[in-house]
C-alpha positions in Angstrom: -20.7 -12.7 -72.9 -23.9 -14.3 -71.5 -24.3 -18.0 -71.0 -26.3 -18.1 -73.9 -23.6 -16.6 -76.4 -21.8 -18.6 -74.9 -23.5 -21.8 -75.8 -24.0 -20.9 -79.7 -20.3 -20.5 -79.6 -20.0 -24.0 -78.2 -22.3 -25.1 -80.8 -20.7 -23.5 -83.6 -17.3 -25.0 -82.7 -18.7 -28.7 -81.9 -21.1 -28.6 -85.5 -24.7 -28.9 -83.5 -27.4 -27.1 -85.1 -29.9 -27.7 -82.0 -29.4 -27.3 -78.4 -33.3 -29.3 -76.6 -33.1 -28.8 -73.0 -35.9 -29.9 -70.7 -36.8 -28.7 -67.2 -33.6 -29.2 -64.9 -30.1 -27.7 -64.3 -29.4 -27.5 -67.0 -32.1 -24.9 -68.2 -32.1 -23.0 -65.0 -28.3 -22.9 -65.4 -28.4 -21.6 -69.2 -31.5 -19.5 -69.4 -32.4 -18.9 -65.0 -36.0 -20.4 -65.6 -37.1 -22.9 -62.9 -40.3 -24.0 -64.8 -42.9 -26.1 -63.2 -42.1 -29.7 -64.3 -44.4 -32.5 -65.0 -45.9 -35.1 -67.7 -47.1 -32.0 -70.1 -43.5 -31.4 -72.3 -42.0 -28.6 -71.8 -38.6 -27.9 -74.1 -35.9 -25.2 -74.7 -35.0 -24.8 -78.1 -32.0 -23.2 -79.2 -30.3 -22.4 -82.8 -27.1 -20.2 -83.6 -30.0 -17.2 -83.9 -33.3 -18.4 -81.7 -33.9 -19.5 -78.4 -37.9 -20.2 -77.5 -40.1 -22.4 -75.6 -42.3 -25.5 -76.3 -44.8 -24.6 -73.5 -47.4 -25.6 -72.1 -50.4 -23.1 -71.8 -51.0 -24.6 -68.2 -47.4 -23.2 -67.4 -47.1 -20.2 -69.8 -48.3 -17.1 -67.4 -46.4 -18.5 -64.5 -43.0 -19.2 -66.8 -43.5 -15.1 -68.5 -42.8 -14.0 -65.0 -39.2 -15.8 -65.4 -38.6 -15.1 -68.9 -39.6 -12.7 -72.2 -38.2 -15.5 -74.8 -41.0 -16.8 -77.3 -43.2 -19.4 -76.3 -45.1 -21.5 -78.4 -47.5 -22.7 -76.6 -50.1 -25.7 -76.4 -53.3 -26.7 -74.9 -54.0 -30.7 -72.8 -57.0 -30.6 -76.0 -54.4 -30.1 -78.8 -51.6 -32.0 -77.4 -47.9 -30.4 -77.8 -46.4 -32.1 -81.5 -48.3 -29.1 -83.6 -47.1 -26.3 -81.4 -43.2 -28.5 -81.6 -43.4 -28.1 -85.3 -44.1 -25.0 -85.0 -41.1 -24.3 -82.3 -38.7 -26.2 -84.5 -39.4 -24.1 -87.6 -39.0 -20.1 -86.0 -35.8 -22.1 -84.9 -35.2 -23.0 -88.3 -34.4 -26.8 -87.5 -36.7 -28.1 -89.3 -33.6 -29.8 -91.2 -31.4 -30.0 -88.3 -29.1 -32.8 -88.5 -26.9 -32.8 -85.6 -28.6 -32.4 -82.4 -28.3 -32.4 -78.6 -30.7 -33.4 -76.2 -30.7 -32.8 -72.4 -29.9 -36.3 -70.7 -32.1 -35.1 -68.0 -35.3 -34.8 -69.5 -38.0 -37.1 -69.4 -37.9 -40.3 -72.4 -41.1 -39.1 -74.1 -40.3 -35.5 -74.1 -36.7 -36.7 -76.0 -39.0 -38.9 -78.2 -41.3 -36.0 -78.9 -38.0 -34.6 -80.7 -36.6 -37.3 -82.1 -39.8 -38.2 -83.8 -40.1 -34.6 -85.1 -36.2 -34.8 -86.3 -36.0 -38.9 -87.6 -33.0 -38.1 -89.5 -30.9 -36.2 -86.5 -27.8 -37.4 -85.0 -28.1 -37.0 -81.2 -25.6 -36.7 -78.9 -26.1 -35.3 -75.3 -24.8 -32.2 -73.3 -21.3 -33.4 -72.7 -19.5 -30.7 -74.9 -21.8 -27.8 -74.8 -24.1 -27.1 -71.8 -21.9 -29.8 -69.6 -18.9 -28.6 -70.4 -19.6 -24.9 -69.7 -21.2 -25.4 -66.5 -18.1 -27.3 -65.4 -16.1 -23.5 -65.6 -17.4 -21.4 -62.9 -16.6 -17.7 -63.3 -17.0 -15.3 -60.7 -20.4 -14.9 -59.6 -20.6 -18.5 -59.4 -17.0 -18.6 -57.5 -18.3 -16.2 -55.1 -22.0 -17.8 -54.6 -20.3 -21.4 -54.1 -17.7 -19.9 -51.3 -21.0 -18.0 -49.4 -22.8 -21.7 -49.5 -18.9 -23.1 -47.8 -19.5 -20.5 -45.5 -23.0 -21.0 -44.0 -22.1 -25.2 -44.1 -19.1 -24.2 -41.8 -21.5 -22.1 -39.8 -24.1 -25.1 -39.5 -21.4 -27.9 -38.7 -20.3 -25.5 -36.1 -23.9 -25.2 -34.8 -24.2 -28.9 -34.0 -20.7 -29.2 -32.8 -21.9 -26.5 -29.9 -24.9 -28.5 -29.5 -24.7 -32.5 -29.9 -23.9 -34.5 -26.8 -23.9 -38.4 -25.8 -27.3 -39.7 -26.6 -28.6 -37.6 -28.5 -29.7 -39.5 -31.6 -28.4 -39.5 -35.6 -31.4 -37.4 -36.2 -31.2 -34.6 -33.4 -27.9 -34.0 -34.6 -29.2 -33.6 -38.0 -32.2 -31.5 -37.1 -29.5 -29.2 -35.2 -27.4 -28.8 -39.1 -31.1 -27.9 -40.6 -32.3 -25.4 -38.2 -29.2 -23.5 -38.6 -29.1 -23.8 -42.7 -32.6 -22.6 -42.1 -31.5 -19.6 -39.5 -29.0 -18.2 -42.3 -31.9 -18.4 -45.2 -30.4 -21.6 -46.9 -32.1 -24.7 -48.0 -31.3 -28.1 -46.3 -30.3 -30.5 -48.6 -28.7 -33.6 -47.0 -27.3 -34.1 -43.1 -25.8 -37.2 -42.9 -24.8 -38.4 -39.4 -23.9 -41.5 -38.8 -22.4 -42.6 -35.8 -20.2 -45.4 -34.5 -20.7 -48.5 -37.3 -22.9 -46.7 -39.0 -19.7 -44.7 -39.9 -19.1 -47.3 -42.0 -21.8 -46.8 -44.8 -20.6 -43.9 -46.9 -23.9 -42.9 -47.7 -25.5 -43.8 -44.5 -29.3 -42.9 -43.8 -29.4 -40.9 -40.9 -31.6 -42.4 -38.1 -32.0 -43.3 -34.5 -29.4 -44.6 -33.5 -27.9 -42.9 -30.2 -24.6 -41.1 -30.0 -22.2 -43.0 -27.5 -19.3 -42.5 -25.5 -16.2 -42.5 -27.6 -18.1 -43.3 -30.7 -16.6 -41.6 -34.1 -19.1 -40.0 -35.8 -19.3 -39.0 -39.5 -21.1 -36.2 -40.7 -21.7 -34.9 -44.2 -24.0 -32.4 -44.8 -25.1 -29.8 -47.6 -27.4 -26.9 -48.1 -28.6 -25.0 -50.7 -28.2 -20.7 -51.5 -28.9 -19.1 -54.5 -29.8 -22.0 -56.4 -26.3 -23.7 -55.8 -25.2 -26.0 -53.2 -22.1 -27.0 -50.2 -20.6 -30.2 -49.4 -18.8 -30.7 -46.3 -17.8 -33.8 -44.8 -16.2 -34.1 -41.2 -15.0 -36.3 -38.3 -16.5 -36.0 -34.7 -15.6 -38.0 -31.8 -17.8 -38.3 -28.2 -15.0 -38.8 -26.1 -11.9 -40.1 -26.2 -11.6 -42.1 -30.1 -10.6 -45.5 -30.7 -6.6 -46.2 -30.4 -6.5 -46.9 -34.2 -8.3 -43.7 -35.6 -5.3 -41.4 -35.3 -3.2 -43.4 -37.3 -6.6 -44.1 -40.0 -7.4 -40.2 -39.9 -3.6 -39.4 -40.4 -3.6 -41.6 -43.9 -6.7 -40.0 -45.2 -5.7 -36.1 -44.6 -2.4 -37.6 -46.6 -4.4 -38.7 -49.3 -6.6 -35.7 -49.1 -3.4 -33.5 -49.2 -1.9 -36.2 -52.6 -5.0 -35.0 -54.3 -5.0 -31.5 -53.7 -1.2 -31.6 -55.3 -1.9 -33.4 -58.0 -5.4 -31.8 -59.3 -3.8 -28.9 -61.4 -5.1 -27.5 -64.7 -4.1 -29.8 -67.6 -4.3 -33.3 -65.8 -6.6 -35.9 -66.3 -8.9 -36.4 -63.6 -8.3 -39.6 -62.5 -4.4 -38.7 -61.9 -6.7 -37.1 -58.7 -8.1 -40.3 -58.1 -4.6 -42.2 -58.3 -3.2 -40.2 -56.3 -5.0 -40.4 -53.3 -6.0 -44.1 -53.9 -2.3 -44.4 -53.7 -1.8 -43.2 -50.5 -4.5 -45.1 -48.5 -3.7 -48.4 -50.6 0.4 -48.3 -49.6 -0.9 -47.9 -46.1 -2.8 -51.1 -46.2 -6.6 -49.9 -46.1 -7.0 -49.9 -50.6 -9.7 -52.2 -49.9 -11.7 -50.2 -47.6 -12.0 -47.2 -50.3 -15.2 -47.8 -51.7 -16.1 -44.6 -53.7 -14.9 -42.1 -55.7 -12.3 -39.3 -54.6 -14.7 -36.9 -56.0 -17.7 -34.9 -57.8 -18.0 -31.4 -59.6 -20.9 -29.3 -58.0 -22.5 -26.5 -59.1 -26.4 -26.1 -59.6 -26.5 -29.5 -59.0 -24.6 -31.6 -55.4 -23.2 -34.0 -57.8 -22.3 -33.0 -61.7 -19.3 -33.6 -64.0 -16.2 -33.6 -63.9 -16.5 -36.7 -62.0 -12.8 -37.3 -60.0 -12.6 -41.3 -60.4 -10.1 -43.4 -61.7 -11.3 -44.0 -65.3 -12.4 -40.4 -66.2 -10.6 -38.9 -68.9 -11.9 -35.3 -68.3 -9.1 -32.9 -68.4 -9.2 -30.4 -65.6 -9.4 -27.2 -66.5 -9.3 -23.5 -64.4 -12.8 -22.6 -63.0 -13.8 -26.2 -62.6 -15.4 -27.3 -58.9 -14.8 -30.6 -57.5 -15.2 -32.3 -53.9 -11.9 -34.6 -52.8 -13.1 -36.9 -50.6 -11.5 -39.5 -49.7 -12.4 -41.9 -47.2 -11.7 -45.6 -45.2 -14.6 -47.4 -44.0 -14.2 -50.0 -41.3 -16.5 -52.4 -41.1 -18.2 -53.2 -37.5 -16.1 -50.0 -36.0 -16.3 -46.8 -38.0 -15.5 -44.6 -41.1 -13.7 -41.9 -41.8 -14.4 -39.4 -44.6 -12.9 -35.6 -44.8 -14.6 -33.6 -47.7 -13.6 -30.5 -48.9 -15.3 -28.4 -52.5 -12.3 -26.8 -54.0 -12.0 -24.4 -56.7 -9.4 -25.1 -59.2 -7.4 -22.1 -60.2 -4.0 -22.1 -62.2 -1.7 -22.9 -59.5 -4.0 -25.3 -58.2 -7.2 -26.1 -55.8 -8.9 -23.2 -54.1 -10.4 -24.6 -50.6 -14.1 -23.0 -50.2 -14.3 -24.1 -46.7 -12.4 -22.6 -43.6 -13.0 -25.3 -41.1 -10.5 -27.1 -40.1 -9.8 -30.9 -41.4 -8.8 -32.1 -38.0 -11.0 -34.2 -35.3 -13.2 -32.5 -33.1 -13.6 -34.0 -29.9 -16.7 -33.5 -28.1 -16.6 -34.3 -24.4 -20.1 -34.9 -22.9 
C-alpha cells in the first residue's frame, strides 16, 4: 500500500474529508516532491478519490519533473484564490467540513484555505500524516541505519584527527568533510569543549581544545532525504576525577530508557525512567532537556520522549534517548543514540560504542 492509500485510510477512519499540505516534510514524505518554496502558495490537496496541486505557474515545469498529479495552476497577474476554487472543486471539497491543514505551512497560505472553506473544522496533522510518518517500515528502517552508519564513520574521522588546540570549529570541519567524502549532507556538528560542554545546544566556535578538557560532540548528516543523530563524549587527556562516576549515571539512565521504551507505553514512562536515574544520583537538577525526539525526514519530529507526552509508542517508531548532566563552569555530558523500536524493544542504529574516548595529544 502506498503512503498515499495509506493516508485516505487514515482519513477515512479519523472523519477528514481534506488532507492541505504545504511545501515541507510532510509533502516530500507523502507524495516525494521537494517543491521550490516561497511567498507564491503552493498547496497539496487531497480527498478519499483526488490528490492535485495549487501551483504556481512560476513552479509548474520544474515541479512536473517530480510529479504527473494534476496541477492547477496560476499566474503573479491572477493571483492563486480562482485557480484554489478551482483545486478544491476536482477535489470535490467544495463542502468539506472537517479539514486538516499542515502546521508547517506558511499563515497566509492556511488562510487562503480557510477563507475558501469558512465553515471547516480544522485540525492539524497529528492523526494522519503525523502519525504515519512516526511508523517507519523498511525502506525507511534501512535508509535511517545507512545515515547511523556514515555518522559513525564521520565521528570516527575526527576522533583520528582532533588534537589539543585545535579549535571547536576544526573539529567540526573534520565531521563535515567526511559527511561530505561519503556523499551525505552536513547538517549540524556540535563541538563544544570544556564549559562549553555545559550548553546542550552549544554553538560551535573558537574556542581551543585543551589538555584534559571533556568535549561534547553531537553531530548529524543528511542521506536520502533523512537524517542521523549521534551524540558522544571525548576527553584530551586524562578527564576530570568526577566524570567517571557522572558518565557512569548517564549510560544507567540511558540503559533505564532503553528498558522501559517498549511498544504499548506511554512515552514519558521513557522520560521517567531515565530522569529517575540521574535524579536518585543527585544531578535531577542538571537535566535540562528532553530524553528524546522522533526523527525521520525531519532531525526532530514527533513522538517527542518528554515527561508530559501522552503518545503511545508503537513498533516502527524512531526516537533519540539522550540523556544528559550539564555542569556548570566544568562540563557536560550527553550520550545519544537513534533507536528503532521493534516489539521486543529499541533497535540501536549506531555501532559505536557509548564509552569515553580518550584522545592523548
Amino acid at each position: 500500500m502506498n503512503r498515499l492509500e495509506l493516508l485516505r485510510n487514515s482519513m477515512k477512519q479519523e472523519g477528514v474529508d481534506l488532507v492541505v499540505l504545504g511545501p515541507g516534510a510532510h509533502l516530500s514524505w507523502l507524495a516525494g516532491i521537494r517543491p521550490h518554496a516561497d511567498e507564491r502558495p503552493l498547496l497539496f490537496c487531497v480527498t478519499d478519490s483526488y490528490a492535485g496541486f495549487l501551483m504556481p505557474s512560476l513552479e509548474a515545469q520544474s515541479a512536473r519533473q517530480q510529479t504527473d498529479l494534476p496541477f492547477h495552476t496560476w499566474s503573479d497577474e491572477e493571483g492563486p484564490v480562482a485557480a484554489l476554487n478551482n483545486c478544491l472543486s476536482a477535489a470535490g471539497a467544495t463542502q468539506a467540513t472537517n479539514i486538516v491543514l499542515d502546521e508547517t505551512m506558511r499563515a497566509d497560505f492556511a488562510a487562503l484555505v480557510q477563507d475558501a472553506l469558512p465553515n471547516a473544522d480544522r485540525q492539524f496533522t497529528a492523526n494522519t500524516v503525523g502519525a504515519l510518518r512516526m511508523r517507519k517500515d523498511k525502506s525507511e528502517f534501512d535508509i535511517l541505519k545507512r545515515n547511523a552508519l556514515s555518522a559513525d564513520i564521520a565521528m570516527q574521522a575526527a576522533w583520528s584527527t582532533m588534537r589539543i588546540g585545535m579549535s571547536e570549529q576544526e573539529v567540526a570541519e573534520i565531521v563535515r568533510d567526511s559527511f561530505k567524502q561519503q556523499r551525505a549532507q552536513p547538517l549540524f556538528t556540535i563541538v563544544g569543549t570544556g564549559e562549553n560542554g555545559a550548553f546542550p545546544h552549544h554553538h560551535t566556535g573558537t574556542t581551543k581544545l585543551q589538555a584534559n578538557d571533556i568535549v561534547v560532540m553531537d553531530i548529524g548528516g543528511g542521506v536520502d532525504g533523512y537524517s542521523s543523530d549521534i551524540t558522544r563524549m571525548v576527553a584530551m587527556g586524562q578527564p576530570p576525577a568526577d566524570y567517571a562516576k557522572i558518565h557512569t549515571v548517564v549510560e544507567a539512565a540511558v540503559q533505564a530508557a532503553m528498558q522501559a521504551a517498549k511498544p504499548g507505553v506511554k512515552a514519558h514512562t521513557v522520560d521517567d525512567a531515565a530522569r529517575q536515574v540521574i535524579t536518585d544520583a543527585g544531578y535531577g537538577e542538571y537535566f535540562v532537556h528532553r530524553t528524546g525526539h522522533g526523527m525521520g525526514v525531519e532531525i526532530h519530529e514527533i513522538p517527542y520522549i518528554t515527561s508530559s507526552s501522552q503518545t503511545v509508542l508503537e513498533e516502527g517508531m524512531v526516537f533519540s534517548i539522550e540523556p544528559g548532566i550539564y555542569l556548570p563552569g566544568k562540563f557536560g555530558l550527553r550520550l545519544e543514540d537513534i533507536v528503532y523500536l521493534d516489539s521486543d524493544g529499541p533497535v540501536i542504529f549506531s555501532e559505536l560504542p557509548r564509552d569515553l574516548k580518550i584522545i592523548d595529544g
